[in-house]
N, C-alpha and C positions, 0 to 999 in steps of 0.2 A: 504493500500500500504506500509507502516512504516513498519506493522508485517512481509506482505513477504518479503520485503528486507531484513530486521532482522533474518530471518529465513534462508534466499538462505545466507545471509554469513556467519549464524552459520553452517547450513546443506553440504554447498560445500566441494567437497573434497580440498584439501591445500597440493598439491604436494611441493616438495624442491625446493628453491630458482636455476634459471637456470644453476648459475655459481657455483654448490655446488661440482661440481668433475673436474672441469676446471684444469687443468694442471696435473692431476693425473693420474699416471702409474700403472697396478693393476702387482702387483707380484704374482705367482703360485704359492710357496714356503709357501709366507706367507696365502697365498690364502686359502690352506689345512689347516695350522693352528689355522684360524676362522673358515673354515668350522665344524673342528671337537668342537672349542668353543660353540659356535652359535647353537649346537646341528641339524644340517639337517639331517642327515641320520634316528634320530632317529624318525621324522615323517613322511618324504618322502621315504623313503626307508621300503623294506617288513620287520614288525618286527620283522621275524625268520630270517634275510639276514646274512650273516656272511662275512669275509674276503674282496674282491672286490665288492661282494652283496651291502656292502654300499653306495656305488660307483652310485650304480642304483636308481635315486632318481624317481619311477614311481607313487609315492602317492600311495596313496587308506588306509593308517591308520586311523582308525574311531575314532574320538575325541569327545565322549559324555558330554552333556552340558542341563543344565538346560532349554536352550532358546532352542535347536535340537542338532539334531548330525552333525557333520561336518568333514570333508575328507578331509584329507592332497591332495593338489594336485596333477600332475607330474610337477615334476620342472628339469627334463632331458634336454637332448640339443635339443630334437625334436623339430624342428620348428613349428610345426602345434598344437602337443599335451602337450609340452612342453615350455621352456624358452628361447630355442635357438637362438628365432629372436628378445632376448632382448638389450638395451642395458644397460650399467650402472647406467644410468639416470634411466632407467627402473627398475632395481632390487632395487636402493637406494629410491623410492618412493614408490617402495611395502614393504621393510622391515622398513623404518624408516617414512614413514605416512600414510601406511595402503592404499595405492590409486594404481590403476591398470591403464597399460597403455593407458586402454581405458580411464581413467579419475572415476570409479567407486571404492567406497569405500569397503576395503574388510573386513573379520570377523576379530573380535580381536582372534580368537582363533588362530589365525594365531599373534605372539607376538609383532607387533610392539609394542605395548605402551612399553617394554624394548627395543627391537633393536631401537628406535626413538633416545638412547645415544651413538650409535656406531660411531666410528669415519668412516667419509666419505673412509680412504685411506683404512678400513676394509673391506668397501665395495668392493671399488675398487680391493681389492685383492680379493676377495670370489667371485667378478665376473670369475675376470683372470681364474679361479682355475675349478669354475661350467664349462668352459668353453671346463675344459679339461676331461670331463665326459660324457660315454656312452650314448646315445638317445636312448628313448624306444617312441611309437606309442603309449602306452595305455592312452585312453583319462581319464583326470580328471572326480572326480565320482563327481555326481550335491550333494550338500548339503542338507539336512534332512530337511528345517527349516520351521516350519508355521508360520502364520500369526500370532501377529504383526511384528515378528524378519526376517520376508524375505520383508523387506524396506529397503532399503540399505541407503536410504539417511535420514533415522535415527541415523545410524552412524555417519553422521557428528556430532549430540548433543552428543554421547558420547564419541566423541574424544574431543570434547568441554570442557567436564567433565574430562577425565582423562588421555590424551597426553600432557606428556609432558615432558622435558628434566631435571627436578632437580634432584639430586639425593637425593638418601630417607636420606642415613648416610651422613654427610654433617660434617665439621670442619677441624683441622687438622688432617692427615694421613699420615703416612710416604707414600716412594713410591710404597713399597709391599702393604702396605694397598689400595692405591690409587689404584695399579694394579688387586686387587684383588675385589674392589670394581666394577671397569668395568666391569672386568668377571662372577660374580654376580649379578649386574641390568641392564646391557646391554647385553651382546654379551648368556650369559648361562642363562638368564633370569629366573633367580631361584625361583625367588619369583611371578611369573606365577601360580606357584604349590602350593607353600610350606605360601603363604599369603591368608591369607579370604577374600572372595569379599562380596560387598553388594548385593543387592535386581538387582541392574543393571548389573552385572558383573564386576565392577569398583575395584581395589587393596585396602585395607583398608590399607594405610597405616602405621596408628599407629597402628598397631598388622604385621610389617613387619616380615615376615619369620617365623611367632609363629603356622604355622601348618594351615592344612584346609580341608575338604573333599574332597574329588577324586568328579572329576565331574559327576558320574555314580550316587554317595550315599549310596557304597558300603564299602566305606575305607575311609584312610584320611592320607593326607600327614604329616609326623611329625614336630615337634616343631625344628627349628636348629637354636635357638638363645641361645646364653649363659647363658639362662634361665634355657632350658631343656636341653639343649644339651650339655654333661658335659666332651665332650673326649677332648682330647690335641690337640694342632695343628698336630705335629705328627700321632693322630689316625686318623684326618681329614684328611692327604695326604693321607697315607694307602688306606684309601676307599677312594678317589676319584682316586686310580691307580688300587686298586685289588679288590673291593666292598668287603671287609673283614672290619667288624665292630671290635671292640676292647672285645666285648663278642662274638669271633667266628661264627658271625652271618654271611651270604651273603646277597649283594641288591639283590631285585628280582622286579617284575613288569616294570613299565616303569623305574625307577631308573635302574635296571641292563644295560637300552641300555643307557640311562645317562652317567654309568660309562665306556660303553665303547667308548661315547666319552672325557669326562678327563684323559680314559688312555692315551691319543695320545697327551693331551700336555704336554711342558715339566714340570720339575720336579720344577721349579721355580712358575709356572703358580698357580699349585696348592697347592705350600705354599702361593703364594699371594693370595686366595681364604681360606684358611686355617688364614690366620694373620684378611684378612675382617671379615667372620665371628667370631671372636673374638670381635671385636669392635660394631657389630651389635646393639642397646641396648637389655640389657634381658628383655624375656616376660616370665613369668609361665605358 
């Protein structure tokens, strides 16, 4: 009886404290803002979409993975196929603990373990914002995944493992830094990609940002610690506005829809993103 107790309070999902968005107003303005941080369009949205296409967040991008393949959902205003009949409570417990309205835990490929640092009023604006975005009917595509990784309530032990709100760079920071820091392990969750995981899928995080393979095992995301990564702040804003590398190169794969969401913030956003990654520690 010890064990299963032990286990129902490791295993349970742990949605956000009730009073977490209490007095909070979501603004549309800033709303867009995150959106375009937080990278949505670039998994819920078709990934040839251009212009208001992004706008259309009907899922179906397929996210290959070691444990199966997994499908962006629709996250549209549709009520039925969609997110439409969420509330804020509702979208701040799917992005920042991984738990669905119905009380079920969801895949990490879906990023909370970085959106878990977002700030609540982010939320509350990305709500306001999704709010104001086109409905499509197409239903979410069911998940690839076999046995043991279609347990859901296995997920609670690996949120046990590795949710959680510290951040990786930690000390003093100025405020660019500080700001840049946010937008890098929360909201852009960069190190999603660009960090090697272990045997569980979990962020190693002493090799933070030092490169890792594409979940397919095709390719491999590069090294962008002041290790390897040897451009100026300067050449770092550049590509995160034009995806023009500093040897005349373009981003291309899933980085090019990346870059076209840092083109949309502003020009400060992505010097403070540009000053973080300087501070990162180097890895080789």
């Amino acid at each position: 009886m010890i064990a299963a107790v032990a286990a129902w309070f490791v295993l349970r999902p742990r949605p956000l404290p009730a009073d977490t968005f209490a007095g909070l107003t979501g603004d549309v303005t800033r709303g867009e803002q995150v959106f375009w941080a937080g990278g949505c369009a670039a998994c819920h949205a078709a990934a040839d979409a251009k212009g208001d296409g992004k706008f259309l967040l009907a899922g179906g991008q397929a996210l290959p993975s070691p444990f199966g393949t997994f499908y962006a959902p629709n996250i549209s205003t549709d009520p039925a196929a969609g997110i439409g009949g969420w509330t804020v409570e509702n979208l701040g417990n799917a992005m920042m603990r991984g738990v669905s309205p119905e009380g079920s835990h969801y895949y990490p490929a879906f990023p909370y373990a970085s959106y878990a640092k977002a700030e609540p009023q982010d939320i509350a604006d990305l709500h306001a914002f999704l709010a104001t975005l086109p409905a499509d009917p197409t239903p979410s595509k069911p998940h690839d995944v076999g046995f043991p990784f279609n347990i859901r309530a296995s997920l609670g032990g690996w949120k046990f493992l590795y949710l959680n709100t510290d951040w990786v760079v930690a000390g003093d920071l100025t405020p660019e830094e500080t700001r840049g820091r946010y937008l890098v392990e929360a909201l852009g969750h960069c190190g999603e990609c660009h960090t090697p995981r272990n045997a569980l899928g979990g962020m190693e995080r002493d090799k933070w940002l030092a490169g890792a393979p594409t979940p397919d095992g095709k390719g491999g995301f590069p090294n962008i610690t002041p290790g390897k990564m040897k451009w100026s702040s300067a050449d770092i804003v550049e590509y995160l506005t034009s995806g023009f590398t500093p040897e005349y190169d373009s981003a291309g794969g899933h980085m090019a829809l990346v870059i076209e969401n840092t083109a949309h913030l502003p020009d400060t956003d992505r010097a403070a993103i540009a000053a973080y990654l300087k501070k990162v520690p180097p890895l080789e």
